[in-house]
C-alpha positions as CSV (number, residue, x, y, z in Angstrom):
1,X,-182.7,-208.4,-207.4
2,X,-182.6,-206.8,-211.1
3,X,-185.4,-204.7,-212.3
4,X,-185.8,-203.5,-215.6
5,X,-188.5,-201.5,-217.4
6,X,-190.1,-202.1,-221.5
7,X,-193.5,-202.2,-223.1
8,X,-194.4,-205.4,-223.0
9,X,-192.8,-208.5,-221.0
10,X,-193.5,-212.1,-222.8
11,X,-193.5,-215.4,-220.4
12,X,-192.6,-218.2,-222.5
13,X,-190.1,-218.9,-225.2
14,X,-192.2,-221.1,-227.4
15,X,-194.1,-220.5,-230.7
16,X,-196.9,-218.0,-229.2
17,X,-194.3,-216.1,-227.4
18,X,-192.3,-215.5,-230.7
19,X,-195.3,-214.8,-232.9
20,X,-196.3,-212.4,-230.1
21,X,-192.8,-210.6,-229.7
22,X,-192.0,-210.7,-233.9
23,X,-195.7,-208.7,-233.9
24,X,-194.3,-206.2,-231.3
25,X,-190.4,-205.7,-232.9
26,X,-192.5,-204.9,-236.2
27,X,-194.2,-202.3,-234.1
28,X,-191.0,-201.2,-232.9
29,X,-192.2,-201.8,-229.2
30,X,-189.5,-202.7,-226.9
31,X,-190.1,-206.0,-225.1
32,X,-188.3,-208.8,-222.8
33,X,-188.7,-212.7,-223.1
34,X,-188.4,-214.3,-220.1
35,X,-188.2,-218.6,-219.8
36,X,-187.0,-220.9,-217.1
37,X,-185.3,-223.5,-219.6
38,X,-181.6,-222.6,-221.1
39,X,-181.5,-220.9,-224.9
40,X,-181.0,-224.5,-226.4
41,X,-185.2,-224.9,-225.6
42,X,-185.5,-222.0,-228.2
43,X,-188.9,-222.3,-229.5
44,X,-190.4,-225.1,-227.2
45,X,-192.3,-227.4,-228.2
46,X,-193.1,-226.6,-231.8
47,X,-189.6,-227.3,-232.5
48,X,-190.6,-230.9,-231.9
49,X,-194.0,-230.6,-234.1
50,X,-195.0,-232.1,-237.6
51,X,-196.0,-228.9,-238.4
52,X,-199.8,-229.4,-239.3
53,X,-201.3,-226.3,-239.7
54,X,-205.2,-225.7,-240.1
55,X,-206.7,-224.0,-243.2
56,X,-210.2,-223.8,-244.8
57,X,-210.6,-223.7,-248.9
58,X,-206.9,-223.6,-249.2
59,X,-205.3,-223.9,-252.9
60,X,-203.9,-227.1,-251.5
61,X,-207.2,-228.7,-250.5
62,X,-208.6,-227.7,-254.5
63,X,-205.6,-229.1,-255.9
64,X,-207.0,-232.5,-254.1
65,X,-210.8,-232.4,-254.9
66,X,-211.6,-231.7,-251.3
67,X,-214.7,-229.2,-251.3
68,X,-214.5,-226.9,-248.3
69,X,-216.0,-223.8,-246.7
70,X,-216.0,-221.8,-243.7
71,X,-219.3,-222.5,-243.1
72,X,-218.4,-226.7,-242.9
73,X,-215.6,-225.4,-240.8
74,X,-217.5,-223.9,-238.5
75,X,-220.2,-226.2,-238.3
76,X,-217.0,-228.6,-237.7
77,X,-215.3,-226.4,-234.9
78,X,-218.9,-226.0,-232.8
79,X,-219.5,-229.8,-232.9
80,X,-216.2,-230.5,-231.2
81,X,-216.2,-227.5,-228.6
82,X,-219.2,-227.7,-227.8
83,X,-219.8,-223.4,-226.8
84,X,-222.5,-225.1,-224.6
85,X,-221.6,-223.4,-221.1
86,X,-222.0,-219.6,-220.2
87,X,-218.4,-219.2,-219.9
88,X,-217.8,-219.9,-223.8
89,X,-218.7,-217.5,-225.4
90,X,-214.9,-215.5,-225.6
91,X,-213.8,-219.1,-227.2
92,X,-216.7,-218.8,-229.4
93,X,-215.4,-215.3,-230.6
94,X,-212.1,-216.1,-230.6
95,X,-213.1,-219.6,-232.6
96,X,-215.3,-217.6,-235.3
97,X,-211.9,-215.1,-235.8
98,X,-209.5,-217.9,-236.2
99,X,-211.8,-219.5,-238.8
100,X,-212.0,-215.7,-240.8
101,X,-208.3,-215.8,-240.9
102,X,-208.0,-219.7,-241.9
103,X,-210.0,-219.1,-244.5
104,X,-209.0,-215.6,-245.8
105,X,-205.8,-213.8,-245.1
106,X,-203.7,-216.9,-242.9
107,X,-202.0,-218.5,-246.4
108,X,-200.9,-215.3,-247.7
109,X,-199.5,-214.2,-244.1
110,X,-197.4,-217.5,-243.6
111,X,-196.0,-217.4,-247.2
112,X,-195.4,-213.6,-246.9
113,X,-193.5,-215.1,-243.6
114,X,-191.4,-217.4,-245.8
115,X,-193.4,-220.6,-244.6
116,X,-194.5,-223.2,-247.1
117,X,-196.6,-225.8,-247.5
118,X,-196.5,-229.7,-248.6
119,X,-199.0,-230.3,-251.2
120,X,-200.5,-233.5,-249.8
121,X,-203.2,-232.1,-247.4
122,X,-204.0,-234.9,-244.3
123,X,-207.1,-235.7,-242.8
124,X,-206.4,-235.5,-238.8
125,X,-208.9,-236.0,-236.3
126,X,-211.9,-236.8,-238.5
127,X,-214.3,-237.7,-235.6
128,X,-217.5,-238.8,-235.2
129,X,-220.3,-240.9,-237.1
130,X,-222.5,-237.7,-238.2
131,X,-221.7,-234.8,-240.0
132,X,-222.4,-232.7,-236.8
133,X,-220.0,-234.3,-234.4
134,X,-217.0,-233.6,-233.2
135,X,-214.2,-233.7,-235.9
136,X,-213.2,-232.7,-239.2
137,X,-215.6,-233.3,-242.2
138,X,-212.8,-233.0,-244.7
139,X,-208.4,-232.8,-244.9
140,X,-207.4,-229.8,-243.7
141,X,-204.0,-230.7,-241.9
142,X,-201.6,-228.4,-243.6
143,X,-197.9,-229.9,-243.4
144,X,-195.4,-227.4,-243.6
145,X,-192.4,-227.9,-245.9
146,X,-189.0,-228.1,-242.9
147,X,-192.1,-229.0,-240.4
148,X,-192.0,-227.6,-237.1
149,X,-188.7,-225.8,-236.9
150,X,-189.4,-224.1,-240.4
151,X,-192.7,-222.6,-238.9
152,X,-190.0,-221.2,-236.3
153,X,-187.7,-220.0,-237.8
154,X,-189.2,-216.3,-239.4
155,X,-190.2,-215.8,-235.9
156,X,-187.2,-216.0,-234.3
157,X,-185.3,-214.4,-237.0
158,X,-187.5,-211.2,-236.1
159,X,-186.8,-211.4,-232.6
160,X,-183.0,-211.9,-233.2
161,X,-183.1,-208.9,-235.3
162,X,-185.1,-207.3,-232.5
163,X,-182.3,-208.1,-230.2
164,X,-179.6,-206.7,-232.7
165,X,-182.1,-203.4,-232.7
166,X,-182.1,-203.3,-228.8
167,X,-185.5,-203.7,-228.9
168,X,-185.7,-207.3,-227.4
169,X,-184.1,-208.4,-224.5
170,X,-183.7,-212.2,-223.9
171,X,-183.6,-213.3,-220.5
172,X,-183.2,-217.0,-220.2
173,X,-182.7,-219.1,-217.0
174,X,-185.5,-216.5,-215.3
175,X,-188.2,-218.4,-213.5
176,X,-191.1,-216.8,-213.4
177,X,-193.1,-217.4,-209.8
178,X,-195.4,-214.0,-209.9
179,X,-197.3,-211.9,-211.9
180,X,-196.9,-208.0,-210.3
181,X,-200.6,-206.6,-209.9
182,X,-201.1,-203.2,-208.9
183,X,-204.8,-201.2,-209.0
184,X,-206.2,-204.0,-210.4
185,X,-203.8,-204.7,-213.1
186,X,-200.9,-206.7,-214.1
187,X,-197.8,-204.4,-214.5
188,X,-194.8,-206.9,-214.1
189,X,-193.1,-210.2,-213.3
190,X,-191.1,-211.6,-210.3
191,X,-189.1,-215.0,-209.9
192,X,-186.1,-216.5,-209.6
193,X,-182.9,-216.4,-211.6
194,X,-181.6,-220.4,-212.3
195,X,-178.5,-221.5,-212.4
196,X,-176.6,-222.0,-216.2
197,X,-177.4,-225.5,-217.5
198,X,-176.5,-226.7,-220.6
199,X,-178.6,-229.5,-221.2
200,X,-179.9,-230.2,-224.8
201,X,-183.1,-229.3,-226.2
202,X,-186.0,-231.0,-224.2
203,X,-183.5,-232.5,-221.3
204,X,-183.8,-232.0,-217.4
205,X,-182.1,-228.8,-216.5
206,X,-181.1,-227.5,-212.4
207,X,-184.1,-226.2,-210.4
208,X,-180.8,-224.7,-208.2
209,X,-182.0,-220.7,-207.7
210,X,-178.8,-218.1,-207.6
211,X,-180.8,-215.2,-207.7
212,X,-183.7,-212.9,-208.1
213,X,-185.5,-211.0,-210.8
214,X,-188.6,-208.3,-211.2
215,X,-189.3,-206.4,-214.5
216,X,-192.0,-204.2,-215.1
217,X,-193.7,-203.2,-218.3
218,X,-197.3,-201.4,-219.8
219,X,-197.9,-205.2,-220.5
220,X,-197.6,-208.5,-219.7
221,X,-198.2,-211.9,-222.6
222,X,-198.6,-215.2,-221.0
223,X,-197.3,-217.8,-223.1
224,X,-197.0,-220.4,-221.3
225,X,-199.7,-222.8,-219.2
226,X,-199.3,-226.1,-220.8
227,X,-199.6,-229.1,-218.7
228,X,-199.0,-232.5,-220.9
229,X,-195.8,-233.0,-218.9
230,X,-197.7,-232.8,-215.4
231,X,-199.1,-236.3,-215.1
232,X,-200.6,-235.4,-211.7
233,X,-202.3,-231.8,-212.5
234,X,-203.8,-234.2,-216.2
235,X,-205.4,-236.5,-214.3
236,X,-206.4,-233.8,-211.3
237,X,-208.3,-232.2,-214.4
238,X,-209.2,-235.7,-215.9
239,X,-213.3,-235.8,-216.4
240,X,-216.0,-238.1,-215.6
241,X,-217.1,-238.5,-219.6
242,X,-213.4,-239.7,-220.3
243,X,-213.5,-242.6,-217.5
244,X,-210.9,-243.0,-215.0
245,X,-207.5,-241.5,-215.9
246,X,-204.6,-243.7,-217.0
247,X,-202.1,-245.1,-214.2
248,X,-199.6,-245.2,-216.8
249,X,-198.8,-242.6,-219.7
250,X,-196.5,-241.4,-222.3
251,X,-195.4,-237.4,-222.8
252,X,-195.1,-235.9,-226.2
253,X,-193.7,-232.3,-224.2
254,X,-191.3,-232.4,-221.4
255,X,-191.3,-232.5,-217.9
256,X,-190.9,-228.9,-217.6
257,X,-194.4,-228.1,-219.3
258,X,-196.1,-228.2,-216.0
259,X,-198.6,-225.8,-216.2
260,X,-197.2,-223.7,-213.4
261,X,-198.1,-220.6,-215.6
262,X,-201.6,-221.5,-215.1
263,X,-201.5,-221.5,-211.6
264,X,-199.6,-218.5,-211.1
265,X,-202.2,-216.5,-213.6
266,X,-204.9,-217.7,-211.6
267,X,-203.2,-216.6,-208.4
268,X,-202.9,-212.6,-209.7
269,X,-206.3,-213.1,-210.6
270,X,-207.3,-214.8,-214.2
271,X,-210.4,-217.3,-214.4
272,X,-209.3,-220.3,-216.0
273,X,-212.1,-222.0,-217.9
274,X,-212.5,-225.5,-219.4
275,X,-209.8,-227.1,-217.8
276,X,-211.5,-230.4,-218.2
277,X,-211.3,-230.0,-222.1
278,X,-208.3,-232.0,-222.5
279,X,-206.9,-233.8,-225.7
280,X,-205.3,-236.7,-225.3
281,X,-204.0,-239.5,-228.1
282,X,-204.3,-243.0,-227.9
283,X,-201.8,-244.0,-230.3
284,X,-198.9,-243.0,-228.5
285,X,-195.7,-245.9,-228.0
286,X,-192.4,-245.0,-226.0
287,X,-189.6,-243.4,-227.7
288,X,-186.7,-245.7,-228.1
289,X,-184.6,-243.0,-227.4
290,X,-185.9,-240.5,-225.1
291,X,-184.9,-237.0,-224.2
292,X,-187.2,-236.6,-221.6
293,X,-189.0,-238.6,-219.3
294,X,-191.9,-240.9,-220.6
295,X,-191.1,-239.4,-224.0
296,X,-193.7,-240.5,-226.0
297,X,-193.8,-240.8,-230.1
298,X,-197.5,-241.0,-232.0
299,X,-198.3,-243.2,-234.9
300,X,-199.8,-241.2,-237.4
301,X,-202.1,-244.9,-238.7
302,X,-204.4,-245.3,-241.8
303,X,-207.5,-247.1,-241.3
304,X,-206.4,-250.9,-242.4
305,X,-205.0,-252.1,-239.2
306,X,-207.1,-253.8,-237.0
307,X,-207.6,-252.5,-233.7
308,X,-208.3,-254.5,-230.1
309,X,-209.2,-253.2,-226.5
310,X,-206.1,-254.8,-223.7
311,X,-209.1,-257.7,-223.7
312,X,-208.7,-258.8,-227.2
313,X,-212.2,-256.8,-228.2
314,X,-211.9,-255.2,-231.4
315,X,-213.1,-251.1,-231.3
316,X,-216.6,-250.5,-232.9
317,X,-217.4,-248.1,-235.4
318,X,-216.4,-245.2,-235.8
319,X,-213.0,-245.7,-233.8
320,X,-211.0,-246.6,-236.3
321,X,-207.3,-246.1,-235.8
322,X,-206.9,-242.4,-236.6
323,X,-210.7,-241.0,-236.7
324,X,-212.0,-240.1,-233.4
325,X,-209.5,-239.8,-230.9
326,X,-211.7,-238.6,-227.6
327,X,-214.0,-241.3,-228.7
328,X,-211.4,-244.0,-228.5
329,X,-209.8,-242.6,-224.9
330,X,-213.4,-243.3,-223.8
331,X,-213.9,-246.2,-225.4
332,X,-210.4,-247.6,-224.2
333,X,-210.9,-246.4,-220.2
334,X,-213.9,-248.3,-219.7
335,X,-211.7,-251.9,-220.4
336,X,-209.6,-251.1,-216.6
337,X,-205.9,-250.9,-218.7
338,X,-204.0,-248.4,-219.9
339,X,-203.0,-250.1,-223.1
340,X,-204.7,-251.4,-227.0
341,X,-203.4,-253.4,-229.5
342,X,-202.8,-252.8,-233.4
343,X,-202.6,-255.9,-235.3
344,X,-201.3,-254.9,-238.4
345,X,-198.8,-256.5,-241.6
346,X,-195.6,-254.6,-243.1
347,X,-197.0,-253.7,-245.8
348,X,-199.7,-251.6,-244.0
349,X,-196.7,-249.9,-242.2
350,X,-194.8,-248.9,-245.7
351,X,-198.5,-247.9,-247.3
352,X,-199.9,-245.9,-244.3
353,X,-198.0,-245.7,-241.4
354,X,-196.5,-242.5,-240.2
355,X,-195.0,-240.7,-236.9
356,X,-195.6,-237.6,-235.7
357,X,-192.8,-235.1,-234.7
358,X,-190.1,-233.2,-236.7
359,X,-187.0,-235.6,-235.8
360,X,-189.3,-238.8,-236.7
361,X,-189.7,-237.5,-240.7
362,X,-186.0,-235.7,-241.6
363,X,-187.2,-236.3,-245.0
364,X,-189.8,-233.3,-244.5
365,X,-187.8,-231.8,-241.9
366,X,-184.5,-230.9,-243.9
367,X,-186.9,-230.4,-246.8
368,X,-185.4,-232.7,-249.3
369,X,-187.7,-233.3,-252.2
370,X,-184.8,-236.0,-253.3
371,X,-185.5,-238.1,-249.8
372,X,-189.4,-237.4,-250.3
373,X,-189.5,-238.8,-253.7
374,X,-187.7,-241.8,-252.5
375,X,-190.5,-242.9,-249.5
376,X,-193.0,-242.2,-252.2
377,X,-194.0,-238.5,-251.0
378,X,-196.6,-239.4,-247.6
379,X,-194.7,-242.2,-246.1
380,X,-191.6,-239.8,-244.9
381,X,-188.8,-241.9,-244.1
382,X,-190.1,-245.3,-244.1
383,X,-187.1,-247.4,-243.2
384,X,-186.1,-244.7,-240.2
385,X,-189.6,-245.1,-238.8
386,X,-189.1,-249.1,-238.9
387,X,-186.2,-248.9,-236.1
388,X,-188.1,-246.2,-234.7
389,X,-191.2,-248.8,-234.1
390,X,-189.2,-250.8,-231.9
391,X,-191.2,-250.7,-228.7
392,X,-188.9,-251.0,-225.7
393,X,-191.0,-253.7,-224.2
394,X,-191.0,-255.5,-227.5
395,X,-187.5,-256.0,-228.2
C-alpha cells in the first residue's frame, strides 16, 4: 500500500484533468494525477478530437458575415438544455458563466495559451425548425489550427514543467476504485495499482492488479465519468423521448471510458443529475481500422445528400444530414433498425463531405497550410477520407 500526501489529487488524465492541474502548477500548488490507462493515453480523448471549440462574436465569425451575440447564444444554449427541472439550476449558472467567457475573455486566453484558430468557422449542430429550439442559430464551431492534440499540448507542457518543479506527480497505471470521505468530506483516493502495459494510444490494456494505492490531499478533481464506451450503462440511461436504444452501435472513445468514475462519485456521496441527457450521433460508420472496439468515425455531411430511414423513407424536415442530431436519433428509433442510408454522388463527397477526428484530417492536424490549400481549405484531405469511407460491410 503507498500513501502520499499534496494539495490537490486529479482523477483522469484527459483534457479537464490537464487544464485543471496547468491552473494549479501556475498556482504553485502541489498536486498528483492519477489514471488507470498507461502514459501513451496522455490526454484521452481530446487527443482524438477535431478540435471544435465554441465561441460567441469571435473575430472569426465577423470575418464571415455571421452576426452573433451572447444574448442569441444564450437563448440558443436554454433551448437545447432545457433548465426545466429543479435540479438545473447549477447547469444554468454554470451555462450563463461559460457563455461570459465565450464571449469575452476565452480567445484571448487560448491564444495567450499558444492555441490558434482556423479561419473557416463551421456550423455544427444547428437544430431545430424555430429560432427557439434546440441548436445553434448561427457557425460558431471554432477549429483549432493542429486540432485536438494542439489544444493539448500547452496543457501538458505545464504539467511536464510542473513535474520538472516537483510540483506534479504523475501516477499512471493507478486505478482509482474509492473516493476517501472523512467528516463529511472527500480527503483522498484508494485503488489498485495495474500492471505495466504498453499498448498504444486508445488500445485494450491488463485489468491484472499488482498492488495497492491511497493518497490523500486538501482536494480531490474528478475528471473522469464518461460513459460512451459502456454500451450497457448508454442504454441503462437511454430515455423514453429517444425510443428504444440501439442493439448495435459504434464508439468514438474507448472501451475504457466506462463511466466507473460516476459510480464511484456517487458511492462517496455526489448526486448525479441528468443522466438521461445523452448525445448521441447518427452519422457514425465503422472505422476500417480500429484501435478499439466498435471504433466508430463520424461524417461531418453538408446538406445535399439525400437521406432515407433502414425502410427506404426519406427523413422530413428539418433532419437534414448534419442539422438536428437528437431529432434524427428520434426520428431513426421509431423505424425498429439501428441503421439509415445516405444516397449521395462523388462530387458531394469532394464539395462537402468531412470526418471528424484528428487522425481523419492530418492536413489540419500537422498544420500544413501547403496540404490545406491543396483540398481547397474545408475539405481536409479529400483523397485520405475516400479510403477512409470504405465501410467494412461494403467492401
Amino acid at each position: 500500500m503507498s500513501t502520499t500526501e499534496c494539495d490537490a489529487i486529479i482523477v483522469g488524465a484527459g483534457l479537464a484533468g490537464l487544464v485543471a492541474a496547468a491552473e494549479l502548477v501556475d498556482a504553485g500548488k502541489r498536486i498528483t494525477i492519477v489514471d488507470q490507462e498507461p502514459e501513451a493515453t496522455f490526454g484521452g480523448q481530446a487527443w482524438w478530437s477535431f478540435g471544435g471549440l465554441f465561441l460567441v462574436d469571435s473575430p472569426e465569425q465577423r470575418r464571415m458575415g455571421i452576426r452573433d451575440s451572447i444574448e442569441l447564444a444564450r437563448q440558443d444554449w436554454a433551448g437545447t438544455a432545457g433548465f426545466d427541472r429543479p435540479e438545473d439550476d447549477h447547469a444554468r449558472a454554470w451555462a450563463d458563466a461559460y457563455l461570459e467567457w465565450a464571449a469575452g475573455e476565452k480567445r484571448a486566453w487560448l491564444k495567450q495559451k499558444g492555441i490558434g484558430l482556423f479561419p473557416v468557422v463551421g456550423w455544427a449542430e444547428r437544430g431545430g425548425d424555430t429560432a427557439t429550439r434546440h441548436g445553434n442559430s448561427v457557425p460558431r464551431f471554432h477549429i483549432v489550427w493542429g486540432t485536438g492534440p494542439a489544444i493539448l499540448e500547452p496543457f501538458i507542457a505545464t504539467v511536464r514543467r510542473g513535474v520538472d518543479a516537483g510540483l506534479v506527480t504523475l501516477l499512471f497505471r493507478h486505478r482509482v476504485d474509492a473516493l476517501t470521505v472523512a467528516d463529511g468530506r472527500v480527503v483522498g483516493v484508494s485503488g489498485s495499482i495495474l500492471a505495466p502495459d504498453s499498448a498504444e494510444r486508445g488500445a485494450p490494456s491488463t485489468r491484472e492488479e499488482v498492488g495497492a494505492f491511497a493518497l490523500e490531499a486538501s482536494a480531490v478533481v474528478m475528471a473522469t465519468g464518461g460513459i460512451g464506451g459502456n454500451h450497457d450503462l448508454v442504454r441503462a440511461a437511454w430515455p423514453e423521448r429517444l425510443g428504444t436504444p440501439p442493439q448495435h452501435m459504434v464508439s468514438g472513445v474507448p472501451a475504457h471510458v466506462d463511466g466507473r468514475g460516476l459510480g464511484i462519485a456517487e458511492a462517496a456521496g455526489a448526486r448525479l443529475i441528468n443522466g438521461d441527457r445523452m448525445w448521441h450521433y447518427v452519422e457514425g460508420i465503422q472505422n476500417h481500422s480500429p484501435v478499439w472496439a466498435q471504433h466508430g468515425i463520424r461524417i461531418l455531411p453538408g446538406p445535399s445528400s439525400l437521406w432515407l430511414d433502414a425502410t427506404g423513407r426519406r427523413l422530413p424536415t428539418p433532419l437534414f444530414p448534419g442539422f438536428d442530431t437528437l431529432g434524427t436519433l428520434a426520428h431513426l428509433r421509431m423505424t425498429g433498425y439501428d441503421h439509415s442510408w445516405f444516397v449521395t454522388t462523388q462530387s458531394i463527397i469532394e464539395k462537402e463531405f468531412a470526418l471528424s477526428g484528428s487522425e481523419q484530417n492530418p492536413d489540419l492536424t500537422g498544420r500544413s497550410p501547403a496540404a490545406v490549400e491543396r483540398t481547397n481549405g474545408t475539405r481536409a484531405a479529400l483523397h485520405a477520407r475516400r479510403r477512409r469511407l470504405h465501410r467494412r460491410d461494403h467492401g
